[in-house]
C-alpha positions in Angstrom: -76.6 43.5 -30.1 -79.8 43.0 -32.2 -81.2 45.8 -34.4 -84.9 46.5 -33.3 -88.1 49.2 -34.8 -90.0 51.5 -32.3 -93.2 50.4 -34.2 -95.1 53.8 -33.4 -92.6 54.8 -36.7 -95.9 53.5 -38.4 -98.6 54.8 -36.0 -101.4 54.7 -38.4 -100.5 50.3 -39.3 -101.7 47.3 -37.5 -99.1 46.2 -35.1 -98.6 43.1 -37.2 -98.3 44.2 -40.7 -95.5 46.6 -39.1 -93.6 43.2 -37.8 -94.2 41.7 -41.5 -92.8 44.9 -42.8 -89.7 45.2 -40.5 -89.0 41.7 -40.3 -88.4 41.7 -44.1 -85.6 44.1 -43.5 -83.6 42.1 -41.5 -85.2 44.1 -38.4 -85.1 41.5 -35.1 -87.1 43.1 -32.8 -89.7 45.1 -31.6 -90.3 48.5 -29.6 -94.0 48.6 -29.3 -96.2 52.1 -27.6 -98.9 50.9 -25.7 -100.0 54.6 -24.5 -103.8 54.8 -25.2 -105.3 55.0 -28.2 -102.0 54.3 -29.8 -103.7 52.3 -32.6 -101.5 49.4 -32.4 -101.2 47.8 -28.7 -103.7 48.6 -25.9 -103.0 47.6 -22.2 -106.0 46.2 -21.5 -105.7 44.0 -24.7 -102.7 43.0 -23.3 -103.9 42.2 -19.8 -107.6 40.5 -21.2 -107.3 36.6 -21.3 -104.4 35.1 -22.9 -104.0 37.8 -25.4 -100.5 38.4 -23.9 -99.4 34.9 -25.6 -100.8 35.4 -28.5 -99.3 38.6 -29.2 -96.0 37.5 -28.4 -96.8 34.3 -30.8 -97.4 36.7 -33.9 -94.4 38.4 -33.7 -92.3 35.5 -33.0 -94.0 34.1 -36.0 -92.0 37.3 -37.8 -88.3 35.9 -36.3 -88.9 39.2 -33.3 -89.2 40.2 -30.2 -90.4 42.7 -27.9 -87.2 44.6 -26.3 -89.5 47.2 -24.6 -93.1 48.9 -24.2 -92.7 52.6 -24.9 -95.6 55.0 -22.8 -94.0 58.5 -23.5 -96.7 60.6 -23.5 -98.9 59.2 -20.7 -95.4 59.1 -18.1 -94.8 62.9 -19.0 -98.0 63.6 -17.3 -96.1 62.6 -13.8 -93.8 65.3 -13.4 -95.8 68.0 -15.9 -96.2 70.1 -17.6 -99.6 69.6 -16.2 -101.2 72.8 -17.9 -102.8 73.3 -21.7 -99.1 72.1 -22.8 -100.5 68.4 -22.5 -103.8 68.5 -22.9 -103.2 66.6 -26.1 -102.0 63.7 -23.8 -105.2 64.0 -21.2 -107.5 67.0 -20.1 -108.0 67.1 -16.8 -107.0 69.3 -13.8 -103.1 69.0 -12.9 -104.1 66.6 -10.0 -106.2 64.2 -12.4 -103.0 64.3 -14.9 -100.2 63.2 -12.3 -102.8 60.6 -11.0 -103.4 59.0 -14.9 -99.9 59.3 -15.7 -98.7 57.3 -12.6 -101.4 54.7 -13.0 -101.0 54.3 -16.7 -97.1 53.8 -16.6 -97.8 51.3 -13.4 -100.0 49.4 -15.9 -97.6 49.6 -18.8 -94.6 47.3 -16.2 -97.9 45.2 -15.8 -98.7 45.1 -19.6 -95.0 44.3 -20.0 -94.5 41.4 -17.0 -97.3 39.5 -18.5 -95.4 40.2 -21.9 -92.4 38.9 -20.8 -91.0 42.0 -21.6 -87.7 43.6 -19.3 -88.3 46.8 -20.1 -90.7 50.1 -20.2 -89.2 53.4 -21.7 -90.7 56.8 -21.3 -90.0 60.5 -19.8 -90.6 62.5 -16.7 -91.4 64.9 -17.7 -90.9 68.3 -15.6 -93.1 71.5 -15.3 -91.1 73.9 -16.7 -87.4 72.9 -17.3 -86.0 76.6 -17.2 -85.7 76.1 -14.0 -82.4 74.4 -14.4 -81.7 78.6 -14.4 -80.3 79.6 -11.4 -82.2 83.0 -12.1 -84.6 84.1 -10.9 -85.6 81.2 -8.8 -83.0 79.1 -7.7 -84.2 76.7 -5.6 -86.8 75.7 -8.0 -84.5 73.0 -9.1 -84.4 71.3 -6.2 -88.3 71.3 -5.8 -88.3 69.6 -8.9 -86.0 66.8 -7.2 -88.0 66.1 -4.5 -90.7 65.7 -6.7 -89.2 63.4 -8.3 -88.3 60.9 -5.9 -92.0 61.8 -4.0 -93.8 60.8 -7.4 -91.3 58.1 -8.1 -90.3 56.1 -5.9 -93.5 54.4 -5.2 -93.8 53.6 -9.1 -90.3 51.9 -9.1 -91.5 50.3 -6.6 -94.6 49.3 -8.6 -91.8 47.8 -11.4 -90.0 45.8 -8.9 -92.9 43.4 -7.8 -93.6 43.6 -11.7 -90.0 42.5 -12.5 -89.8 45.1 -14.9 -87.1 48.3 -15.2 -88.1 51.6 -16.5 -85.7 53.1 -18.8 -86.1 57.5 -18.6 -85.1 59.0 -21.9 -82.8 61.8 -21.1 -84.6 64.8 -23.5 -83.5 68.0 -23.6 -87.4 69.3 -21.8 -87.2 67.1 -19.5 -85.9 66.6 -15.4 -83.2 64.3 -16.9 -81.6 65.4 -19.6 -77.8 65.5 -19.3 -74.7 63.4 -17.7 -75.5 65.0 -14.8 -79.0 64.7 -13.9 -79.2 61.1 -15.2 -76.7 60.8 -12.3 -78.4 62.9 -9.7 -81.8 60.9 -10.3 -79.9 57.6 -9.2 -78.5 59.4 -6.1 -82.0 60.6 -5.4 -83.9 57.3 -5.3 -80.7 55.6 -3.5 -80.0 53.8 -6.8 -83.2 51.8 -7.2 -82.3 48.9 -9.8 -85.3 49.5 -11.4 -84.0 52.9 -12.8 -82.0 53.4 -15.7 -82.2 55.2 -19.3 -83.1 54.6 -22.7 -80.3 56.0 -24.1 -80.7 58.2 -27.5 -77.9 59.7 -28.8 -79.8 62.3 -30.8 -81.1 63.9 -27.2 -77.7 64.0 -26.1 -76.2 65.3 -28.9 -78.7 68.0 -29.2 -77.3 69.7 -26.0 -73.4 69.2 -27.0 -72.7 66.4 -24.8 -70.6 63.8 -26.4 -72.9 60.4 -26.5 -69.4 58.3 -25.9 -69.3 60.4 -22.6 -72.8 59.3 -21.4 -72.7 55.6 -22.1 -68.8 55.1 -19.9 -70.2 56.9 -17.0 -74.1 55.7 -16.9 -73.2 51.8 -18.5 -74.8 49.3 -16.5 -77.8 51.6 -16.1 -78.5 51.6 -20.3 -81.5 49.5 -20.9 -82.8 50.2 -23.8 -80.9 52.2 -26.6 -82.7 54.5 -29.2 -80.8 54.3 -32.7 -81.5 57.7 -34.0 -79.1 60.0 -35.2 -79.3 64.2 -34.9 -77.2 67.1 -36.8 -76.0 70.5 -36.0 -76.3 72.2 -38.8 -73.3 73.9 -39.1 -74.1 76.9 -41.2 -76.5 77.7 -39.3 -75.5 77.4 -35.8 -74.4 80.8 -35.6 -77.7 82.4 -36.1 -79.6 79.9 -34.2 -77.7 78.1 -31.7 -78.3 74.4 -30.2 -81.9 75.5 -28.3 -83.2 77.6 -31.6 -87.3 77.5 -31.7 -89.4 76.4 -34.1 -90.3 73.6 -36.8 -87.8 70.8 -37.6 -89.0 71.6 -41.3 -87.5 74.7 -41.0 -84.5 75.4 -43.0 -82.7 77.6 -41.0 -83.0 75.2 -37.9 -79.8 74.9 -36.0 -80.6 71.4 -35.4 -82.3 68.3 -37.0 -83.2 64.7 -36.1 -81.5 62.5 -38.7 -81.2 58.6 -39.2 -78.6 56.6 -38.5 -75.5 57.6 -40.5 -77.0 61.1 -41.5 -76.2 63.1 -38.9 -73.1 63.5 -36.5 -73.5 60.7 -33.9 -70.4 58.1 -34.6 -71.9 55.1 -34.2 -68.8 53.1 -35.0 -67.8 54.9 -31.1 -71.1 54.6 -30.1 -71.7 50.7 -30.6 -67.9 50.0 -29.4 -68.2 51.7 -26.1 -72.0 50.3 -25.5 -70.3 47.0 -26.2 -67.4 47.9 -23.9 -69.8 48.8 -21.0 -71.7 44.9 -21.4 -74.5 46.6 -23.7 -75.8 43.5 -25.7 -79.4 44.7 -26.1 -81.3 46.6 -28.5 -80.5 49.5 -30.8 -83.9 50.5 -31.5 -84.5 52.4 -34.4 -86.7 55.6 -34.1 -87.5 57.9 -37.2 -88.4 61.7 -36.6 -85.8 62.7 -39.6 -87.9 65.6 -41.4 -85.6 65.2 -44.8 -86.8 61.7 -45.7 -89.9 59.7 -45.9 -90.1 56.8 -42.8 -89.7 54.0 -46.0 -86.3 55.7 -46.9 -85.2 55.2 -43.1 -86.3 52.1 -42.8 -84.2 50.5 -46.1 -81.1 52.8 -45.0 -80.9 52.2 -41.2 -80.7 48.7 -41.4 -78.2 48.8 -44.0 -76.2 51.2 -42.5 -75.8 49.7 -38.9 -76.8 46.0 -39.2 -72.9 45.8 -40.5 -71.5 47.6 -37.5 -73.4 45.4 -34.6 -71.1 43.8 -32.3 -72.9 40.5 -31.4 -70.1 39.2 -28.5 -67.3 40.9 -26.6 -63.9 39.9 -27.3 -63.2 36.6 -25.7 -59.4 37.4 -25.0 -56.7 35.0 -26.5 -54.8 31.9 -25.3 -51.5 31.3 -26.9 -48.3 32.1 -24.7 -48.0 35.9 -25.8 -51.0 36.7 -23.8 -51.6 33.7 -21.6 -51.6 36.4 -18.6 -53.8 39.1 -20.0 -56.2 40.5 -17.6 
């Protein structure tokens, strides 16, 4: 496993004096946004000339790579909310949003094939996710399914020819967001191998499921791995429970995004079991941890978890004890 940065941690820096920074951390590679106006990566860039090569040339120059492309916003526009809620993202009519979001995350696998890169992470999305509530419209849910594999499935498509895999982060506002609809959506497209997850612990914490849980029954589908950490705030759980409103700078919240090794995620179980699975990618760290500055995340995280990467399985042993171990 290599420890990587989701480079939109330092939205406002040029793309290269984020490798420079990273890279003197002991960082090894690279999660880069391309969504548009991002300010560090552009897909047209990408796509004009042979800028792909060159790009790919600075950041080796660094001793990186680029795991994955990241379009988050522009792939929520797919599935919705469609409304004022992501206006933000791109204003237009509901229609115009679902067409931009499909034909900028087709783009993004095209930005990434002529990367070289395997993988493209981002949401969704979903209209209004209360409609996992059976109450008081029940088969709302199942709209929302159909949807998904009518939207879909011609984008996976899309990835294939591309050569690329598009790794949904399961997010608590989102059509995937637990065990089991990370499972349904791979019933739903007949298990399309371009589908899988970017798996973040934080998300899956946030909602009480144990991470462990997530990566032994969803394993081979893990292409990309998030290393950010999240805490229930214990003291004030009781007053605000796991889905409590407002800002992360709140004191009172229930919950907070943390960094790795600040919050409740065990990474030591974490690492072992994404090792166990055949998980020798990325662990790519992502800051949104409202009690320290980006700078403070960035010297701890690598400290913290550059110690507990596994970088091979165990390779079994060969003297006479255990000459038949299976």
């Amino acid at each position: 496993m290599k420890l990587g940065f989701f480079t939109a941690n330092y939205s406002e820096k040029p793309l290269e004096e984020v490798a420079k920074l990273v890279a003197g951390y002991g960082y090894e590679s690279l999660e880069i946004p391309v969504y548009e106006g991002n300010g560090q990566l552009e897909i047209d860039n990408i796509l004009c000339g042979n800028n792909a090569t060159q790009i790919n040339k600075m950041v080796k120059s660094y001793g990186l790579n680029i795991a994955a492309l990241s379009n988050h916003p522009e792939s929520f526009l797919i599935m919705g909310p469609t409304g004022v809620d992501t206006d933000f993202i791109y204003k237009g009519t509901a229609e115009e949003k679902v067409k931009h979001g499909t034909e900028r995350l087709i783009r993004t696998a095209q930005a990434a094939s002529a990367l070289e890169v395997p993988v493209v992470v981002g949401y969704p999305g979903v209209e209004n996710w209360g409609r996992f509530f059976f109450f008081p419209y029940g088969q709302g849910w199942g709209e929302y399914e159909q949807q998904f594999v009518e939207r879909f499935m011609p984008i996976l498509d899309e990835f294939k020819k591309y050569g690329v895999k598009f790794a949904i982060e399961p997010h608590p506002n989102s059509f995937i967001y637990d065990i089991h609809t990370a499972e349904r959506a791979l019933e739903l497209v007949d298990f399309h191998p371009c589908l899988g997850y970017n798996f973040d612990p934080a998300n899956i914490l946030y909602l009480s499921i144990k991470p462990e849980i997530f990566i032994d029954r969803l394993g081979e589908r893990i292409f990309h791995v998030h290393a950010k950490d999240g805490e229930l705030v214990e003291h004030n759980l009781a007053t605000g429970g796991v889905l409590m409103q407002g800002d992360m700078r709140r004191l009172d919240r229930s919950f907070r995004f943390r960094i790795p090794g600040w919050g409740d995620v065990k990474w030591k179980k974490v690492i072992t079991e994404l090792s166990m699975v055949g998980y020798n990618g990325v662990l790519s760290y992502e800051h949104e941890d409202v009690t320290m500055s980006r700078m403070d995340g960035l010297e701890k995280t690598a400290a913290y978890l550059k110690p507990l990467l596994i970088h091979a399985p165990y390779e079994g042993r060969t003297d006479k004890l255990f000459s038949n171990e299976n």
